[in-house]
N, C-alpha and C positions, 0 to 999 in steps of 0.2 A: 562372108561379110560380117555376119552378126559376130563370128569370133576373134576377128579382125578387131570391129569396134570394143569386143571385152577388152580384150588385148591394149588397146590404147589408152583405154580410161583409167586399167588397172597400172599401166607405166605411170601416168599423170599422178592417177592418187598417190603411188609410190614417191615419185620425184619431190610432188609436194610436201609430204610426210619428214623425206630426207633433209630436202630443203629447210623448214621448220626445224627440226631437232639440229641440225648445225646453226641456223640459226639462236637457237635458245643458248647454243655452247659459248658463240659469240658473243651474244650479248653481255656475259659475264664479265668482259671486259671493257669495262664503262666507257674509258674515251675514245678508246680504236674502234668504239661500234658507233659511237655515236658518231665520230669524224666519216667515218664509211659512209654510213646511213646518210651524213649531208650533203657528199659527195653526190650519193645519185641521185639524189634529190633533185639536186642542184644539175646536175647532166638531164633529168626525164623535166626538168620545169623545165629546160632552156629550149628544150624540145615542142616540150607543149608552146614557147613563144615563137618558136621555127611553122609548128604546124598551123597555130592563128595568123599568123602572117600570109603564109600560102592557100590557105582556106578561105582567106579575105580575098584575094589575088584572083581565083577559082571562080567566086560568087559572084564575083564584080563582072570577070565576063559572062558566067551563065546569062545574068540578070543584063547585063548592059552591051553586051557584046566585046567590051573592051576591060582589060584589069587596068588598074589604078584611073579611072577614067578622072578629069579635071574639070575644074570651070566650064572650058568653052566649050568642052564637048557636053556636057548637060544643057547648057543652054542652046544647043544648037539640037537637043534630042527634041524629040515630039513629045508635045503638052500629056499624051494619054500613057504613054510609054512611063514620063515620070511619075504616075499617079499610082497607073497600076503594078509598078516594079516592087515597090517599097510595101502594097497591103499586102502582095501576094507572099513578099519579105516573111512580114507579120504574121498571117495566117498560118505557115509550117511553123513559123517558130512556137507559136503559141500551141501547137501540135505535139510539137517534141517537149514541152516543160508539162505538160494536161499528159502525157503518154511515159513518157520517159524519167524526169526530175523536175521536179516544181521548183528544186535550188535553183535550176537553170534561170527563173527568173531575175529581172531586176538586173542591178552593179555588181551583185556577189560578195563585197564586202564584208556587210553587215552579215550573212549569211556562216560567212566565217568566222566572223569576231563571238555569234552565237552556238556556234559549235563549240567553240574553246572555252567560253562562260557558258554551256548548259550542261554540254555534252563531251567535256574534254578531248576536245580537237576531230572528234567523229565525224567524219563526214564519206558519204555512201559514196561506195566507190564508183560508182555509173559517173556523177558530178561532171568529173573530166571531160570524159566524151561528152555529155548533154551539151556542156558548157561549149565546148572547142566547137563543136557542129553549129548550135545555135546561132552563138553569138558569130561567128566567121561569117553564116548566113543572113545573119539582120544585119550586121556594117556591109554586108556585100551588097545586097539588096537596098540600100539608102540608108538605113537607120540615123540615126544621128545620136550619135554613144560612139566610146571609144574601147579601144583594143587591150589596154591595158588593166583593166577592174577582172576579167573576163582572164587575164593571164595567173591576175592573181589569183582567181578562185580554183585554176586549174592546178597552179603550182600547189594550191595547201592539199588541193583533196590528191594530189599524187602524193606530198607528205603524211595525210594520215591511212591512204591505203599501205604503204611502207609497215606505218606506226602497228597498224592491225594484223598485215602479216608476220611482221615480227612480234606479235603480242607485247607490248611495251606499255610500262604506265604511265596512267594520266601525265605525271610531269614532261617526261620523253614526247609524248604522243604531240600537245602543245607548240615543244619546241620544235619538231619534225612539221607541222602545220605551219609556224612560223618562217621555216626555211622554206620549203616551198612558196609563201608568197612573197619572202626577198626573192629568190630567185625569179619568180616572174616579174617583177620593177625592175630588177636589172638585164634581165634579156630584152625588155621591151625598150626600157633607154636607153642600152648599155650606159649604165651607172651601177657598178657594186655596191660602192659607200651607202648611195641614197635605196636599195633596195634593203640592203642590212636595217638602215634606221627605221625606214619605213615599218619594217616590219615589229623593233622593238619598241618605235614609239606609237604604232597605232594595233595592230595586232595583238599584242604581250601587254605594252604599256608597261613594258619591264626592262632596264637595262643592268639588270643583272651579269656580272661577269662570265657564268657557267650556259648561259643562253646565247653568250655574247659570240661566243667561238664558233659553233657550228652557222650558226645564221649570217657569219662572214664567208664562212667556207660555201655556204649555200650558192651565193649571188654570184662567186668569183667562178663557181665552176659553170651555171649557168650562160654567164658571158663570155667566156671561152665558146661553150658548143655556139650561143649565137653568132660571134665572130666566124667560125667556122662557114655557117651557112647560109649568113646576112652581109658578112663581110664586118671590118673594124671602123665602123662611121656612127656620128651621134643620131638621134632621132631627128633633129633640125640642123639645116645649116645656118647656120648663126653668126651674122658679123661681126667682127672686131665693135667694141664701143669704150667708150671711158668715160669718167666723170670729168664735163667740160669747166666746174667753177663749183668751188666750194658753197655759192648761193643754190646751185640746183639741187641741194638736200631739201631744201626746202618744201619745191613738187613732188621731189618721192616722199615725201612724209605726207602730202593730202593725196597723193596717189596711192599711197597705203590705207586711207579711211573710203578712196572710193571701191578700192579692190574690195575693204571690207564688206562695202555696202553692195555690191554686184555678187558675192560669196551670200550674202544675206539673202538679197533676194532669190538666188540660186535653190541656195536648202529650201526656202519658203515654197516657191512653185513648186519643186521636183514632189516634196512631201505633199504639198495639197493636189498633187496629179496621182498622184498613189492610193491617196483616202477616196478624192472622186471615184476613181476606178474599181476602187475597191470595195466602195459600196454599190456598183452596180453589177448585180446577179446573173450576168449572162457567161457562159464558157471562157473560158482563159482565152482561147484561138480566137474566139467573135470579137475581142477586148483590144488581143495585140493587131488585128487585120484593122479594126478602126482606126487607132492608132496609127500604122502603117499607111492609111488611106490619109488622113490630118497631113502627115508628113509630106505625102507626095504632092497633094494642093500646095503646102507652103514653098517644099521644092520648085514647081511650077513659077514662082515669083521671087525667091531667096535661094538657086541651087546650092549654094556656098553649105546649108545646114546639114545637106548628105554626108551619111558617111563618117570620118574622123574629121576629116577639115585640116590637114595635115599642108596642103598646098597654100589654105587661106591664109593659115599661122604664117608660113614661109614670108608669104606675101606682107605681113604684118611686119615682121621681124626686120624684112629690109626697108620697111618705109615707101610702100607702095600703093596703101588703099587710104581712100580721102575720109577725115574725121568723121564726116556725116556718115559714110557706109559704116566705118567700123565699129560708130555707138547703136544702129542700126543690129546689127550686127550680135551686139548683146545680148540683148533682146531676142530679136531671132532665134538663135540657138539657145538662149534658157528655156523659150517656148517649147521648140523643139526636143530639145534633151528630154524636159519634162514628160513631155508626151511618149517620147519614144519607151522609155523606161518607167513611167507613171500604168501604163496599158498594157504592162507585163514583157516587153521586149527584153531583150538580152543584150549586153554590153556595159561599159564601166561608164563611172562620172571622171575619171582623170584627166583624159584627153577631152570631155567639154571643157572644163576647169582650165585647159592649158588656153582653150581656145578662147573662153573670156574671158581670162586674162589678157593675154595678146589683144582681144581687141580693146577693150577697155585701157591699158596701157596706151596703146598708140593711138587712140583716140583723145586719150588725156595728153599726148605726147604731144599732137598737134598742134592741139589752144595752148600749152605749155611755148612750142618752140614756135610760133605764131606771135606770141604776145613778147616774149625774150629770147632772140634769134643769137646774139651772140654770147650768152649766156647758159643755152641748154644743147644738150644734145639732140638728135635725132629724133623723131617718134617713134624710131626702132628699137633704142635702148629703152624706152618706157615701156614700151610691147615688150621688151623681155622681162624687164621690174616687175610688171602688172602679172604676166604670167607664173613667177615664182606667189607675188603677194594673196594673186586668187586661189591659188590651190592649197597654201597652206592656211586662209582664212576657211577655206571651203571644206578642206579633211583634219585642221587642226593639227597638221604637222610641220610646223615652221623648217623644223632641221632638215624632214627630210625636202622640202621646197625647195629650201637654201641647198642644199647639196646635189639637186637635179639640175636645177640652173648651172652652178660650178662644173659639175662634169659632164654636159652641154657644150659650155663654153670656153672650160679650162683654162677663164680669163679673171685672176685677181679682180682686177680693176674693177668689176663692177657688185662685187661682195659689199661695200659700206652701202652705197642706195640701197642694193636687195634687202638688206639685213634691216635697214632702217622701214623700208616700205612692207616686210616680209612681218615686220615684229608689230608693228602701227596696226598692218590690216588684222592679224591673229586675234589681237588684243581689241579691237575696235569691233569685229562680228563676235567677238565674246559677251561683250557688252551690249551686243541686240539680241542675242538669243544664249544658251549656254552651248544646245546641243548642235555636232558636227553635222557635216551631211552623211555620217557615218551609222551617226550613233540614236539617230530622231527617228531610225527606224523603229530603231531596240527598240528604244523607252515606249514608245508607241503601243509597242507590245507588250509592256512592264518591263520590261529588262532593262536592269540599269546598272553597267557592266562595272561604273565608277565605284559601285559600292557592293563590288563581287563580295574576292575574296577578304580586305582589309575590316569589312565593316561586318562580316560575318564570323571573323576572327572576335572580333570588338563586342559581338551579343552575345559570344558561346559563353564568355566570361564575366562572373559578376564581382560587384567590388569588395564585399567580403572577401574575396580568395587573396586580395590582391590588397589591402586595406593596412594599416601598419595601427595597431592594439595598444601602441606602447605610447600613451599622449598626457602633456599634463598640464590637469584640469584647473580652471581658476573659480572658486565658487564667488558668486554676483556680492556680498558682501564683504569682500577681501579689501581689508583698508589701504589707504592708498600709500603706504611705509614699504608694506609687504610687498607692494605689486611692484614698487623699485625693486626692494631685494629678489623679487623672482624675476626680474628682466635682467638684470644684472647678472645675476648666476643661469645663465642660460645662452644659448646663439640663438634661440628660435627667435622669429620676429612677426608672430604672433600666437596669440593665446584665446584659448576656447574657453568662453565663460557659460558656467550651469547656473543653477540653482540647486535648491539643498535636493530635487529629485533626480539630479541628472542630467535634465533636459535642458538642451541647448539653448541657448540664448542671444550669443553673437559672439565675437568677437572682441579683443584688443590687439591693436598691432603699436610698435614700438615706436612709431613718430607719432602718435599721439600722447602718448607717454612723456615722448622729450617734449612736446610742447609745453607741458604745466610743469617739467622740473623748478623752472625758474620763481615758480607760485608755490612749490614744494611747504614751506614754510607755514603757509596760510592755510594751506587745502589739506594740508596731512590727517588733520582731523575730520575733516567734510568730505572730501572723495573718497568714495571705494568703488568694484569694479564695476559695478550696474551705471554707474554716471560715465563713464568712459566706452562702455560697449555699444559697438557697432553691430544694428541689429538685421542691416542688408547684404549680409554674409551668404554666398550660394551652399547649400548644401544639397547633401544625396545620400538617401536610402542604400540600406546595405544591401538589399537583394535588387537592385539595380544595377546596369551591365555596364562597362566599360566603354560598349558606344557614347551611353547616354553622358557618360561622366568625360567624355571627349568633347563633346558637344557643351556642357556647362566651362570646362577650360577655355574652350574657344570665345564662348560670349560674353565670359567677363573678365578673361587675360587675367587671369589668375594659376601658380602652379602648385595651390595647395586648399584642398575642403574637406569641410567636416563631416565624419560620417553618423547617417543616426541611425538607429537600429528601424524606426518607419516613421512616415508623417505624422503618425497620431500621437505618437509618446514622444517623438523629437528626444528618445534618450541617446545621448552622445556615448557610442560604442570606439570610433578610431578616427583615423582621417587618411585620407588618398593624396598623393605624390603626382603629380604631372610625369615624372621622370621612373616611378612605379607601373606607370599604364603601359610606360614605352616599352618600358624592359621585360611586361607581361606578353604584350604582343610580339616581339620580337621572340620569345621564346615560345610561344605557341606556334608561329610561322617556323619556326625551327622543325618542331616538336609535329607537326603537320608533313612538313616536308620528308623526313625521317619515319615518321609512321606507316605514310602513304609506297615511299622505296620500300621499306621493310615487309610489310604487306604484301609486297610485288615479289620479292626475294623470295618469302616463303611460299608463294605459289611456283617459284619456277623451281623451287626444290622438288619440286616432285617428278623434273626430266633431269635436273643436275645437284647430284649430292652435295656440291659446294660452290659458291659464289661468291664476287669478288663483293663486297658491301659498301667501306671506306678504305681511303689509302691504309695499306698495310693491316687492315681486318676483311674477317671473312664473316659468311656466313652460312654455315653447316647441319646436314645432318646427317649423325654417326649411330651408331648399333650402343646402344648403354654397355661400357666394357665390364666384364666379367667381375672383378673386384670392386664393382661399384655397388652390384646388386645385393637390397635389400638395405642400404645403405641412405640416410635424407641427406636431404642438398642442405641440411643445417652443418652436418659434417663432412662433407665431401670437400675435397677443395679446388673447386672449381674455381672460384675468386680468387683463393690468395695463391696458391701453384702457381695453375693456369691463366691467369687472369681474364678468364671466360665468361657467359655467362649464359645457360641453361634459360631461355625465352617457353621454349615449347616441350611437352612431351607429348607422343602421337604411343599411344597406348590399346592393343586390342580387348576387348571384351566379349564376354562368354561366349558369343553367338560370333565371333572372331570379326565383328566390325570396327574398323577404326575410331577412334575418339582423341580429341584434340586437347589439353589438358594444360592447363596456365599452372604453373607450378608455385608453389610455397615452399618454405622451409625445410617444413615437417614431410611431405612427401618422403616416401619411401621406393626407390629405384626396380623395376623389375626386370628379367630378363632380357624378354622380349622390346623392351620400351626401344624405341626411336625420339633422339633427344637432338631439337634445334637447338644451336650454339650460336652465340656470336664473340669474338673474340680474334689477336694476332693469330695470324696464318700459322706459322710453327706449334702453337702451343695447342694448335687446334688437330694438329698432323701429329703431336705427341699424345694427345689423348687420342685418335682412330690408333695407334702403334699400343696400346696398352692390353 
């Protein structure tokens, strides 16, 4: 038995070994791997939305006797049944997040969005299963959370276990995270579009071209395997609607400030159930079982808040439940959600989100088509409005809203309300708070994702590096003849005024100039440039950062100041460019991107002598050829032959340890040297041929 089990462990360690190293081989080839890699992404996420599906299905009868149980059969269940189904819910779940993954807690979301801002898309591979067990078993057991947050946390950490098996960099690893959680939005909707956006406009926060590709291929292959084993049906059946009179834009444009305001309130509880909870010191499992126990009392009175609510939505959608339930209704379930996910439970915000929408919509739908009957539509078509305007007031993603609704309903006709009520609510919970219900986790915690990468680009660099030296100066008693003829001989349209040390003073700009041409005459001898300067000119210190010098463009709409060498001597050294800054950062995020691939290149040289880098360059390392040696890279020709370039030499030392060696000029080439190249493929296969 015992050599049995060597036997097996020693095949596994092999397999995996092999595995890896053709992997490493593959990777070399950037887009067939990465297209690969999103492919299965995109097949194991649509999986994971097959297996939370069935695992809800599972739970629901353990805990209730029956799968997909409804309304009337809750209400017809015994008062103790619902109370105690839902803690006893909570209590394993809070078990398996305290035992298993703490990630397990919560929406998941945010969970992920801090992976990718801390930890470059890291996330422990257990995640999945916590997550898929967990949460299957709190919506099955009652919860009131939905299925969808919980797909997504599962698709990303299948994409970064991927990312980590195939050892891949930070950028790769990212996008592999982000394919995974398209992929779960679109197995859970079947919606590809709105899974891809979702991902790059709340994940990434990037729509980049080179991110753009795989994270389509992610969703589309996901909803294939769901079709497969869910069948090709949308998440809601959803009736025909239209817009009945050009007056009913009217209602969706204040049904879009109420959706805002229901989105508002939403973040506000969920967050203040979280801090509660959070500040009271007892075991995760003690936390989610109360929780779970909260839930099944309200159950007892509201069954509708169990669960996803996917039947009540239904019920919405066609114009079935009376205004007073559905604002009712509201309420209810932000309570509940609150609770559910405030106390450590497991499951997502999207499907409450869809749910107060839906009601909120058709509940405004009713006094709507109540008050003007042959003028509006239904209270079904506002229950759909409402539900696109809440979710994207509540995640901050308009587009992808707007496009879950459309590939829902694959009905034109109700895109101009959506978009009108969908842009109203965005912008209108903007304006009561800034933070998503995504993002008030982060910051909470300090993390404040808006100002990752861009504004950390923005402090590395200060304004000297980036500052233009070449300016010219107008000293404060420059008669007023002169200062025509230096405006005149010049385009600039303003001018920096010193004094005889230097130091700054203010400004002239050229419409104050042309103002007194016309007094030219009289003032030529009385004006000079201290009478004309403007002395509330922004300026900034040279060893101050580029953030800071963003921040002064923005507050006084200005795209050019002056620079002084510091506050105290206010001597005027250059001035800064608005369109300087841009061009700084844009080549640092280059110069970042490039660094960090390169980086990644030269570590995997050490399983593959050669990799693919950019279209038609490579990146190598070769044995230093025989006629090179003793020879410097001052006369070699590497550059102008080859058009190469010698990055690395890996050089042994007396005790025959390796040493890594950045090269100069003057260096001189030795035998034994291993020399990283980068440079065109041929030219790089004519020098290993030398």
């Amino acid at each position: 038995m015992t050599k049995i089990t060597r036997f097996l462990k020693k095949l596994i360690v092999n397999g995996l070994r092999i595995s890896r190293t053709a992997a490493r081989k593959f990777k070399t080839t950037e887009h067939t791997f990465i297209v690969f890699v999103a492919v299965i992404i995109g097949i194991i996420g649509g999986l994971g939305a097959v297996g939370i599906y069935h695992g809800i299905r599972l739970f629901e009868k353990m805990f209730w006797g029956i799968a997909n149980p409804n309304i009337a059969y809750f209400t017809e269940t015994s008062w103790y049944i619902k109370i105690i189904m839902p803690t006893i819910a909570g209590f394993v779940v809070g078990l398996i997040i305290h035992l298993v993954a703490k990630e397990a807690k919560g929406h998941g979301v945010p969970e992920v969005m801090e992976a990718i801002a801390l930890r470059n898309g890291v996330i422990r591979k257990r995640v999945a299963t916590a997550k898929l067990i967990a949460s299957s078993l709190y919506i099955g057991g009652g919860g009131s959370v939905g299925r969808e947050g919980p797909v997504i946390q599962i698709g990303s950490a299948i994409g970064s276990a991927l990312g980590q098996f195939f050892q891949v960099n930070p950028q790769r690893m990212k996008t592999f995270v982000a394919c995974g959680a398209a992929a779960g939005i679109a197995a859970a909707f079947n919606a590809p579009i709105a899974g891809a956006l979702f991902s790059l406009e709340i994940i990434l926060g990037d729509f980049a071209l080179p991110k753009f590709s795989p994270i389509v291929i992610s969703p589309v292959a996901a909803t294939v395997v769901s079709h497969m084993f869910l069948g090709d049906h949308t998440a809601f059946q959803v009736p025909e609607y239209q817009l009945v009179s050009a007056f009913e834009l009217i209602p969706y444009a204040v049904l879009g400030i109420f959706s805002g305001l229901v989105a508002w309130l939403f973040i506000k509880t969920l967050h203040g159930s979280e801090e509660f909870f959070e500040r009271i010191k007892y075991p995760i499992y003690l936390k989610t079982m109360v929780g779970g126990l909260i839930i099944g009392i309200m159950g007892c009175f509201i069954p509708q808040i169990y669960g996803v609510g996917y039947d009540t939505m239904d019920s919405a959608l066609r114009g079935n439940l009376l205004g007073q339930t559905l604002l009712l209704l509201v309420f209810a379930k932000i309570i509940a959600t609150s609770i559910s996910l405030g106390s450590g439970g497991s499951g997502g915000i999207f499907a409450p989100s869809l749910f107060l929408g839906t009601s909120a919509g058709g509940a405004f739908g009713v006094l709507v088509h109540s008050l003007f009957p042959e003028i509006s539509a239904s209270p079904g078509a506002y229950a759909l409005v409402g539900m696109g305007a809440v979710v994207a007031a509540t995640t901050h993603a308009p587009l992808t809203a707007t496009l879950i609704i459309f590939e829902m309903t694959n009905d034109y006709s109700i895109i101009l309300p959506l978009l009108i009520s969908v842009t109203i609510a965005t912008i209108f919970r903007g304006k009561l708070m800034r933070e998503s219900i995504y993002t008030i986790k982060l910051v909470s915690k300090g993390i404040d994702i808006f100002r990752g990468r861009d504004a950390n680009v923005l402090r590395a660099v200060c304004v000297q590096s980036v500052m233009d030296k070449k300016i010219e100066l107008m000293p404060e008693h420059t008669a007023f003849k002169d200062i025509i003829n230096q405006t005149l001989g010049t385009r600039l349209r303003h001018f920096w005024v010193v004094n005889k040390n230097r130091q700054f003073i203010g400004a002239i700009s050229l419409p104050s100039v042309r103002q007194i041409l016309q007094e030219e005459e009289f003032l030529q001898d009385l004006v000079v440039a201290h009478d004309l300067v403007d002395t509330e000119v922004p300026i900034i210190a040279a060893d101050a950062t580029l953030a800071e010098a963003m921040q002064i463009f923005g507050r006084y709409d200005v795209d050019l100041i002056p620079v002084i060498k510091d506050m105290q001597s206010r001597k005027l050294i250059g001035q800064l460019r608005l369109r300087d800054v841009i061009e700084a950062y844009n080549n640092e995020i280059h110069r970042a991107d490039v660094t960090t691939e390169l980086a990644h290149s030269v570590k995997l040289l050490e399983q593959t002598k050669t990799i693919d880098f950019i279209d038609g360059y490579a990146l190598a390392e070769i044995k230093c050829p025989q006629k090179f040696v003793g020879k410097s890279l001052r006369v070699l020709p590497f550059r102008q032959e080859y058009k190469t370039q010698v990055i690395l030499i890996k050089r042994k030392d007396a005790g025959k340890n390796e040493e890594a060696i950045v090269p100069t000029s003057v260096d001189e080439l030795q035998a034994e040297d291993q020399l990283v190249l980068v440079g065109p493929e041929k030219k790089i296969d004519e020098l290993k041929n030398l």
